[in-house]
C-alpha positions as CSV (number, residue, x, y, z in Angstrom):
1,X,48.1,-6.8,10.7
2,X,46.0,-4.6,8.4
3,X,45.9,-0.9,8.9
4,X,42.8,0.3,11.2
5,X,39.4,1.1,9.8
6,X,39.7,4.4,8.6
7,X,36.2,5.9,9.6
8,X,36.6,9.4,8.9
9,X,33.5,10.8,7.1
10,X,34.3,12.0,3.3
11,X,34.8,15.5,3.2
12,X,30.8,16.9,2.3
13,X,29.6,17.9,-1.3
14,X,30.2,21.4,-2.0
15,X,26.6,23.1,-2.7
16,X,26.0,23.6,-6.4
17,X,26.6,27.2,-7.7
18,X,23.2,29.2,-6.8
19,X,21.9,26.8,-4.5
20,X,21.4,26.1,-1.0
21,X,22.4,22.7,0.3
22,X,20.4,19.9,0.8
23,X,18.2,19.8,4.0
24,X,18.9,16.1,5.7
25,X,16.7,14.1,7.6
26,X,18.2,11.4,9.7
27,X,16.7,8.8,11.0
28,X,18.6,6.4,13.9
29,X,16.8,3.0,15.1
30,X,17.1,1.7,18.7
31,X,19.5,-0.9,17.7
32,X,22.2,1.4,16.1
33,X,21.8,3.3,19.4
34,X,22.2,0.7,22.1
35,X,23.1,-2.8,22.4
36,X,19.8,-5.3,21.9
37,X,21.1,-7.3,25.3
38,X,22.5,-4.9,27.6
39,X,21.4,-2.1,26.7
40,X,24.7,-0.2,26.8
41,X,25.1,2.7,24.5
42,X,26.7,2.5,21.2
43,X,29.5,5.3,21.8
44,X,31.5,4.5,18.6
45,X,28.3,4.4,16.3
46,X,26.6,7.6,18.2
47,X,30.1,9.4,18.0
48,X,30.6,9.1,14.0
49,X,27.0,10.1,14.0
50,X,27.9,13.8,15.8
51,X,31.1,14.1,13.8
52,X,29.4,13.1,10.4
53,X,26.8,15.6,11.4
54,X,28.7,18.2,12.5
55,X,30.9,17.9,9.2
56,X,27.4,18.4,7.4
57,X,26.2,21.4,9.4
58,X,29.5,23.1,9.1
59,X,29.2,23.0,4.9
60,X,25.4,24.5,5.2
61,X,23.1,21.5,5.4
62,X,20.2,21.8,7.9
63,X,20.1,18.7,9.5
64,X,17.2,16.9,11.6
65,X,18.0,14.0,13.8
66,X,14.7,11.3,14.6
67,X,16.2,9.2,17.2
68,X,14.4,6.3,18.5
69,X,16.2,4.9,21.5
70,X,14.1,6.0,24.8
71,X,13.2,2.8,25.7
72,X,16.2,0.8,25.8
73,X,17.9,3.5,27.1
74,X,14.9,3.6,29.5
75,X,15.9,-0.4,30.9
76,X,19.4,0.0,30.7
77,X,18.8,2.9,33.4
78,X,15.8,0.9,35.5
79,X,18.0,-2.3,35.1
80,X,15.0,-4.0,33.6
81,X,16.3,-7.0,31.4
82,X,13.8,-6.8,28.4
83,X,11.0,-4.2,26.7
84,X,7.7,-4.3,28.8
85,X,4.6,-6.0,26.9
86,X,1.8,-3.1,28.9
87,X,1.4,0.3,27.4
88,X,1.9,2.3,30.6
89,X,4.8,0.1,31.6
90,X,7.4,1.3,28.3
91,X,5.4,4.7,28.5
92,X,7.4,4.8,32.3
93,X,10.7,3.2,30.9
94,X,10.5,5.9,28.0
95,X,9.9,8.7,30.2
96,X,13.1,8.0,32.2
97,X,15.5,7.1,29.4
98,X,14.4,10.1,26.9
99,X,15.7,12.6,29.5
100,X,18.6,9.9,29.9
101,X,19.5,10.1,25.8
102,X,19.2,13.7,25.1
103,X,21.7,14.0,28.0
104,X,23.8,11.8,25.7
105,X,23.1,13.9,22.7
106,X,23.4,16.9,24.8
107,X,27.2,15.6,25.7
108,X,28.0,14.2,22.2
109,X,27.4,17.5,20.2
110,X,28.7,19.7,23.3
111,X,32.0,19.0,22.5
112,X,31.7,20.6,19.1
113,X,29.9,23.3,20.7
114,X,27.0,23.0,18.5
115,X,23.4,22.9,20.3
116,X,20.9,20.8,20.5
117,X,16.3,20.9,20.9
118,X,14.5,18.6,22.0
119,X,11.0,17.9,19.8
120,X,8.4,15.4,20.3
121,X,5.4,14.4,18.4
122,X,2.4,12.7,18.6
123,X,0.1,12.3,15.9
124,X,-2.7,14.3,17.2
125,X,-0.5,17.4,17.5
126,X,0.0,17.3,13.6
127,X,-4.0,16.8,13.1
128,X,-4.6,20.4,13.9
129,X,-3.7,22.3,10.9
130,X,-2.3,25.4,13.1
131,X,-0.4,22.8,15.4
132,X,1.0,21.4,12.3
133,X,2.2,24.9,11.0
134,X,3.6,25.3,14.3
135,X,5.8,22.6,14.3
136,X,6.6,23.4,11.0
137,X,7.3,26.7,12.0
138,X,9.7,25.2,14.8
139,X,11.5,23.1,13.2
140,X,12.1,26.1,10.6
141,X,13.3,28.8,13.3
142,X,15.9,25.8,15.1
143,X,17.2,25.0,11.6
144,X,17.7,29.0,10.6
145,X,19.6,29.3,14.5
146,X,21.9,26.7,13.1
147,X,20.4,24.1,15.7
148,X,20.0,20.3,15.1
149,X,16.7,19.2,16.3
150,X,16.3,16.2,18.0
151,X,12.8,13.7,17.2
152,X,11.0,11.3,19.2
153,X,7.4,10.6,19.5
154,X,6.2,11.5,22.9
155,X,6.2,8.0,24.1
156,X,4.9,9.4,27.7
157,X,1.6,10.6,26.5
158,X,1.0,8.5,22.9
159,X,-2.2,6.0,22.6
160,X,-2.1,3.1,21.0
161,X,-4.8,4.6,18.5
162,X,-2.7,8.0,17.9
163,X,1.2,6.4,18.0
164,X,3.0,7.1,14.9
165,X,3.6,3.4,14.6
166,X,7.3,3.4,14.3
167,X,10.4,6.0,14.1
168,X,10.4,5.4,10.3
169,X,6.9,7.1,9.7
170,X,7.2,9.5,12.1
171,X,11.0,10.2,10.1
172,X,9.1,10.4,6.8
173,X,6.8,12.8,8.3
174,X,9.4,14.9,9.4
175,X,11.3,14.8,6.0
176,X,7.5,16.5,4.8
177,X,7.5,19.6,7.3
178,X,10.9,20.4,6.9
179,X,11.3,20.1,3.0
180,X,14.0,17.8,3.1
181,X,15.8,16.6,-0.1
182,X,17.4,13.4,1.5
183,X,15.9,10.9,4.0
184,X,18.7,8.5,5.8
185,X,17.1,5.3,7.5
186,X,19.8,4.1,9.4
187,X,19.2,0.7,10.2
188,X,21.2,-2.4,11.2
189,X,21.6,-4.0,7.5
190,X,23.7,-2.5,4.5
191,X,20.5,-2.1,2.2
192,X,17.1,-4.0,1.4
193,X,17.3,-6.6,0.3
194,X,15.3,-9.4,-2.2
195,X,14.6,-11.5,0.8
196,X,16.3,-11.9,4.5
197,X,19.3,-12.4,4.1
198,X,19.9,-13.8,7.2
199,X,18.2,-16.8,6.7
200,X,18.5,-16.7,2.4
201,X,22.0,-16.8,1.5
202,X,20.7,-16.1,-2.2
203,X,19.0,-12.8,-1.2
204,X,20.4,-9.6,-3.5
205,X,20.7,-6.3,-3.1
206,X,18.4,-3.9,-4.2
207,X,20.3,-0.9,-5.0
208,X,17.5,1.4,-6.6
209,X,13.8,1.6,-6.9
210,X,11.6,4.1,-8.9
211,X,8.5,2.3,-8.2
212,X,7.8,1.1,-4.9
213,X,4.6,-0.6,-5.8
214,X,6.1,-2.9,-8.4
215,X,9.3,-3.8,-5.8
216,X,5.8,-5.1,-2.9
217,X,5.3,-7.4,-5.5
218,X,8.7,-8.6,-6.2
219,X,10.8,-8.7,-2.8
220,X,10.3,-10.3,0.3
221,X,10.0,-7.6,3.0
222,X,8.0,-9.3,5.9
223,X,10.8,-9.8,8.5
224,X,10.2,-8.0,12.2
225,X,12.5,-5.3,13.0
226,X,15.1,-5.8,16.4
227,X,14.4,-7.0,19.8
228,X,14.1,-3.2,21.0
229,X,13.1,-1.8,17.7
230,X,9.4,-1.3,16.6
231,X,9.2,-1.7,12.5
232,X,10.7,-4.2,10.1
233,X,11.9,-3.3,6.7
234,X,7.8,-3.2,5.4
235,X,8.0,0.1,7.7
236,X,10.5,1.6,5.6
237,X,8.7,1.0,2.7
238,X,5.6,3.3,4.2
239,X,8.1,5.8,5.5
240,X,10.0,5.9,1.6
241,X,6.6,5.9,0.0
242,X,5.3,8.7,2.1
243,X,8.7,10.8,1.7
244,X,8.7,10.0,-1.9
245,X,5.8,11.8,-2.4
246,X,7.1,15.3,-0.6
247,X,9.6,15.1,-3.2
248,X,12.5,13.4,-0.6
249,X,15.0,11.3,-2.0
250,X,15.0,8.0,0.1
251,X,18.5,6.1,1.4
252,X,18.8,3.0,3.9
253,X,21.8,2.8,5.0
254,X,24.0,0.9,8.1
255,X,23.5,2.7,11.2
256,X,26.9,1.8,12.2
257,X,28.2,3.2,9.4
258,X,27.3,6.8,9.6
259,X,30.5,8.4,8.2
260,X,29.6,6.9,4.5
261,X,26.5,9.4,4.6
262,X,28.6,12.6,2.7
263,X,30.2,9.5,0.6
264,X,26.4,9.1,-0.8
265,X,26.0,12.2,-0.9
266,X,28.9,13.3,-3.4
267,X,28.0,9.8,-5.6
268,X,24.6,11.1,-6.2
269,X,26.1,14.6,-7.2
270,X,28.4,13.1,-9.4
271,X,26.6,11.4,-10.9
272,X,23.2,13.2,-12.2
273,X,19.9,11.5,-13.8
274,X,20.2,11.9,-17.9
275,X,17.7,11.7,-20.5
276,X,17.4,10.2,-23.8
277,X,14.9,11.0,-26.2
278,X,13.2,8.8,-29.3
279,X,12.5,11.5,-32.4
280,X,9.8,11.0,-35.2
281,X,10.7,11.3,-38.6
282,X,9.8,14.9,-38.5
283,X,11.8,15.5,-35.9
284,X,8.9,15.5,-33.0
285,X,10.0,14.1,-29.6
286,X,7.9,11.2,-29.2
287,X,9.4,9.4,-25.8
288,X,11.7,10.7,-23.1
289,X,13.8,8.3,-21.3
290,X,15.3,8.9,-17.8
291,X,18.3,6.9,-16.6
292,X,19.4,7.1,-13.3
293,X,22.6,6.0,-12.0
294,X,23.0,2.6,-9.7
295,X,24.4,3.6,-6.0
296,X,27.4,2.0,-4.6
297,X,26.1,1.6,-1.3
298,X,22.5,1.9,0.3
299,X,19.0,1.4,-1.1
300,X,18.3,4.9,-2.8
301,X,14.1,5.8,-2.8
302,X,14.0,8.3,-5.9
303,X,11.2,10.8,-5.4
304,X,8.4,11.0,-7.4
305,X,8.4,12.9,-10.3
306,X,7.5,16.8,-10.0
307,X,4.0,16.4,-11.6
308,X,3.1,13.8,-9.1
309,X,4.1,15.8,-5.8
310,X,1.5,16.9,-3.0
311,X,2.0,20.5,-2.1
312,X,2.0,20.8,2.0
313,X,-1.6,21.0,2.8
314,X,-2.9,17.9,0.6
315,X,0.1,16.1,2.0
316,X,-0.5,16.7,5.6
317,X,-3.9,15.3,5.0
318,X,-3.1,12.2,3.4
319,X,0.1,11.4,5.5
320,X,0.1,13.3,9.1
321,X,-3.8,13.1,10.0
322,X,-5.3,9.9,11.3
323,X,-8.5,8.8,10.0
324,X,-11.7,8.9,11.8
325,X,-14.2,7.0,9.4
326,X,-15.0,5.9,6.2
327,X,-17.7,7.6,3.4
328,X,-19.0,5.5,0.7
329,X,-19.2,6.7,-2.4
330,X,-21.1,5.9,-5.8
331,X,-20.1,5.3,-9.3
332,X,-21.4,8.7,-9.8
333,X,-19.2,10.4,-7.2
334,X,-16.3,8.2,-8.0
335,X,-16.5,9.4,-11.7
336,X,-16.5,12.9,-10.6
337,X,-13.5,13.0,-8.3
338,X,-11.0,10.8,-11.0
339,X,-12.7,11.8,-13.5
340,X,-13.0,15.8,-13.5
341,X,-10.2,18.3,-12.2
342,X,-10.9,19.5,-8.9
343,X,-14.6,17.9,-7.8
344,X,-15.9,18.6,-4.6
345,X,-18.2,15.3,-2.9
346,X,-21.3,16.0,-2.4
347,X,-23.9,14.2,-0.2
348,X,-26.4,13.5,-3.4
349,X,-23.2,10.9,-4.3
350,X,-22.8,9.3,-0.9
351,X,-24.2,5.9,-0.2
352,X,-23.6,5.3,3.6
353,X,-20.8,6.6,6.6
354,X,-18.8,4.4,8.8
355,X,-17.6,5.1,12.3
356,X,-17.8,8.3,14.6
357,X,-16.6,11.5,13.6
358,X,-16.6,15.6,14.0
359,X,-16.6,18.0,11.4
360,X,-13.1,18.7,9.8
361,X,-11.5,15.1,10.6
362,X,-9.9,13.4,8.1
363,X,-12.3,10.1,6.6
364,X,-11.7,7.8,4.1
365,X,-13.4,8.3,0.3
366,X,-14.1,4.2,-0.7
367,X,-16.3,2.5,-3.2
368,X,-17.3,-1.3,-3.6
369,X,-16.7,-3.0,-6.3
370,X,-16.9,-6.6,-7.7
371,X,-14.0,-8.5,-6.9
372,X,-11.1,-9.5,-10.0
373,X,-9.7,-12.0,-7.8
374,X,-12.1,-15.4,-9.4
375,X,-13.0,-14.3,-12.6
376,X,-14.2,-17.8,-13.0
377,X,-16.7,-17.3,-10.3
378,X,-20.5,-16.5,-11.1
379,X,-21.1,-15.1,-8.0
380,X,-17.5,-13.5,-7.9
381,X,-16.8,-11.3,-3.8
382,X,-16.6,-7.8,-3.7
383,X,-13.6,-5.4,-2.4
384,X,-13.3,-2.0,-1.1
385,X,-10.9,0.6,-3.1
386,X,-10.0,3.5,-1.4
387,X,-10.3,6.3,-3.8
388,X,-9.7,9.3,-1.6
389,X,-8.7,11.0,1.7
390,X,-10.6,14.4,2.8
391,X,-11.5,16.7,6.0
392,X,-15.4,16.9,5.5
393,X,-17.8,19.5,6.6
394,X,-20.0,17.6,8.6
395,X,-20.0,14.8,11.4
396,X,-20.8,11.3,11.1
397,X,-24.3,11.7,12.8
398,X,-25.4,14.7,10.1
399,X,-24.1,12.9,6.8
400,X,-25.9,10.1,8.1
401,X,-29.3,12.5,7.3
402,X,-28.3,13.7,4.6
403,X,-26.5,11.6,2.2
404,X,-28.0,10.5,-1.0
405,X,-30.0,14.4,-0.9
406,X,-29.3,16.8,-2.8
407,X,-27.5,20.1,-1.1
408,X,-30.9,22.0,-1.9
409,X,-31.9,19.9,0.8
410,X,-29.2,20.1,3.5
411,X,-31.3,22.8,5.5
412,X,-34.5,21.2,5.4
413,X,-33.2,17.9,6.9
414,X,-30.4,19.6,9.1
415,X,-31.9,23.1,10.2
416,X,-29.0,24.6,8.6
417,X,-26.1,24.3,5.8
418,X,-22.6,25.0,7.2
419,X,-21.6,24.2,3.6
420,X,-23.3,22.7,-0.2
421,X,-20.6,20.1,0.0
422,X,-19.3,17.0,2.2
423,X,-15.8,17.4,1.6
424,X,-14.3,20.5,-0.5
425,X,-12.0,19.8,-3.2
426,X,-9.2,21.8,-1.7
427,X,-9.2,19.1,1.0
428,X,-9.4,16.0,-1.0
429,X,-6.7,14.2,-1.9
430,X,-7.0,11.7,-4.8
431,X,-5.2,8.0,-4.2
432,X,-6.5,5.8,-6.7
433,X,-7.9,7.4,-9.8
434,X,-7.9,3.7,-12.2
435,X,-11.2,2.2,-11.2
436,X,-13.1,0.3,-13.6
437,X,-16.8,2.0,-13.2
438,X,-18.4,-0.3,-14.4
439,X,-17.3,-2.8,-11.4
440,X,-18.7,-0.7,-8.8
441,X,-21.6,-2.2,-6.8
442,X,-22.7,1.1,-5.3
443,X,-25.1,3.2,-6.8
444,X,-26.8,5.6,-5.1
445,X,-30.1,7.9,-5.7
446,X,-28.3,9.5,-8.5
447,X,-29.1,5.7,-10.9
448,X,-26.6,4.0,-12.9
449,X,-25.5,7.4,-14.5
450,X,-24.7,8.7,-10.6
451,X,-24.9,12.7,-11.2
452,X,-23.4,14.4,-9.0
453,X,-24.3,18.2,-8.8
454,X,-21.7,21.1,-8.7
455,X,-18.5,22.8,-9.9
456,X,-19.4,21.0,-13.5
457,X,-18.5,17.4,-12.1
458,X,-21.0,14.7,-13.9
């Protein structure tokens, strides 16, 4: 017989000189945390998990568990032999396992002595800026007292309309608050792979991807997630992309493997990006080239580069804040928001609102333009492209009077001008800046040329 498994986690990368170590999300699906048939905790998997962690904390990484888990902990303890179909139903199962698995936790970590918080979210605590900062500033003050926080959306009191979705956004959004330099989606396969391979014996590894739009088009990524589970391998796409752009370092990994988590670790620090560069004649730098080593194990997210990051408030708006409508825009406006640095929208450059809105919600910034997809066809269709996300000024019911006016106007038609512009240019946040102007459908009373007034913007 072979030796046993040796499952000891690596000893953790020493910090750099003059740095602090990496802040570590981790993110644990249902089925690393109980079985998908009976429901029985996974003690060996949850035990490496607390040892691995506690080996991290105790080198100076602050370290954030998001644990899914309530629910099939929820039927294990109501003997109830599969996940309930109705809302209310798994909102009950949730609310009795969640106090059922933080006892676990609670247990688990005891033994090392280290404590544990509990903190759930829902996604309309996060859509008040100050409750937002709050949980921010939580998660800060636990991970300064040398606590590891504990995540779960608040299952008990969630909508369908406000639910995160899935542990994997709701992971990425936590990677965002707290800074963190490394997101771990522990999941039940090795790494993502080119299709399923559970039915594609063919399927490869994908071991590193710098662009995550360009990997949509070229892997298979449509399988469901577990019995118990909520998200599929598409949801960690979202949850990469959105910690991607906070500057967080992406890894899926095998839940059941937790231990290998400092072994990525000290293969990344071993092994930094490099850079080439092609020269002119003259000696002028003309191309930089940046090569980044191939991981052993896991899929590895890189961030984006530092000119592409959000800073926190831009990046709360376009990834913590759900949207209440939709504000069409003209060629005019679209021109000045990709166009110009820093244009606010104004109403002269909206064409029409969609749905039901307050002041200061979060809306969608779109335009219409003729469809690409049959160039052969006279006619051709027409497509929406969602240019930007913003928190506007007014509600759906006043931008309804006053779009297409001019802001001269706002008080005339209103009785009063709580601001000259829709949505601010500190609170937009650009998505798509490559449209084709000249495609756009929408023009509004602003003519082909679309001027919009202020801060310069034409």
């Amino acid at each position: 017989m072979g030796s046993p498994k040796d499952t000891t986690p690596d000893a953790v990368p020493p910090s750099p000189t003059g740095t602090h170590p990496p802040t570590i999300v981790l993110k644990l699906g249902t089925s690393s945390i109980c079985s998908e048939t009976t429901f029985n905790p996974r003690l060996a998997t949850l035990s490496l998990l607390v040892e691995t962690v506690v080996s991290l904390r105790d080198a100076g990484h602050k370290v954030v568990i998001v644990s899914s888990g309530a629910v099939g902990t929820g039927l294990r303890r109501l003997g109830i032999g599969k996940r309930p179909k109705h809302l209310a139903v798994s909102q009950a199962v949730a609310a009795v396992g969640q106090g059922r698995l933080m006892a676990m936790y609670d247990q688990l970590f005891g033994h090392f002595g280290v404590p544990i918080a509990q903190v759930l979210l829902t996604r309309d605590c996060l859509s008040e800026r100050s409750q937002y900062l709050n949980a921010r500033n939580t998660f800060r003050e636990l991970l300064s007292l040398n606590v590891i926080p504990i995540v779960n959306e608040n299952d008990t009191v969630s909508s369908s309309e406000l639910r995160f979705g899935d542990n994997d956004t709701l992971s990425a959004i936590t990677a965002g608050m707290v800074h963190a330099e490394y997101l771990f989606l522990l999941t039940d396969v090795e790494c993502l792979y080119t299709d399923n391979p559970r039915t594609n014996p063919d399927a490869r590894p994908v071991r590193l991807v710098t662009d995550i739009a360009e990997l949509r088009r070229s892997v298979r990524v449509d399988a469901p997630g577990s019995m118990l589970g909520t998200g599929g391998m598409v949801t960690k796409l979202i949850a990469a992309d959105l910690a991607s752009a906070a500057g967080c370092r992406t890894i899926i990994t095998l839940g059941s493997s937790p231990h290998l988590i400092p072994q990525i670790l000290n293969e990344i620090r071993a092994n930094p990006p490099t850079t080439t560069s092609t020269t002119s004649e003259d000696g002028t730098v003309t191309h930089t080239t940046t090569h980044h080593h191939e991981p052993t194990t896991g899929t590895h997210f890189l961030p984006r580069p530092n000119h592409a990051l959000l800073d926190d408030r831009k990046w709360w708006i376009l990834h913590s804040l759900a949207v209440a409508g939709t504000l069409y825009i003209d060629a005019g406006a679209v021109q000045a928001l990709t166009r110009r640095q820093r244009s606010s929208l104004f109403a002269v450059g909206v064409v029409s609102v969609a749905g039901d809105f307050n002041a200061q919600q979060c809306v969608r910034i779109v335009t219409i333009v003729k469809s690409s997809t049959s160039p052969t066809d006279a006619e051709g269709g027409e497509e929406e492209v969602e240019i930007a996300k913003g928190l506007v000024n007014y509600s759906s019911t006043e931008i309804a009077r006053i779009k297409g006016r001019k802001s001269s106007e706002i008080e005339g038609l209103l009785g009063y001008a709580d601001s000259d512009c829709l949505v601010h240019r500190d609170n937009i946040v650009i998505v798509e800046r490559d449209v084709d102007v000249g495609r756009i459908v929408l023009r509004g009373v602003g003519g082909p040329e679309g001027k919009v007034e202020g801060d310069g913007a034409v």
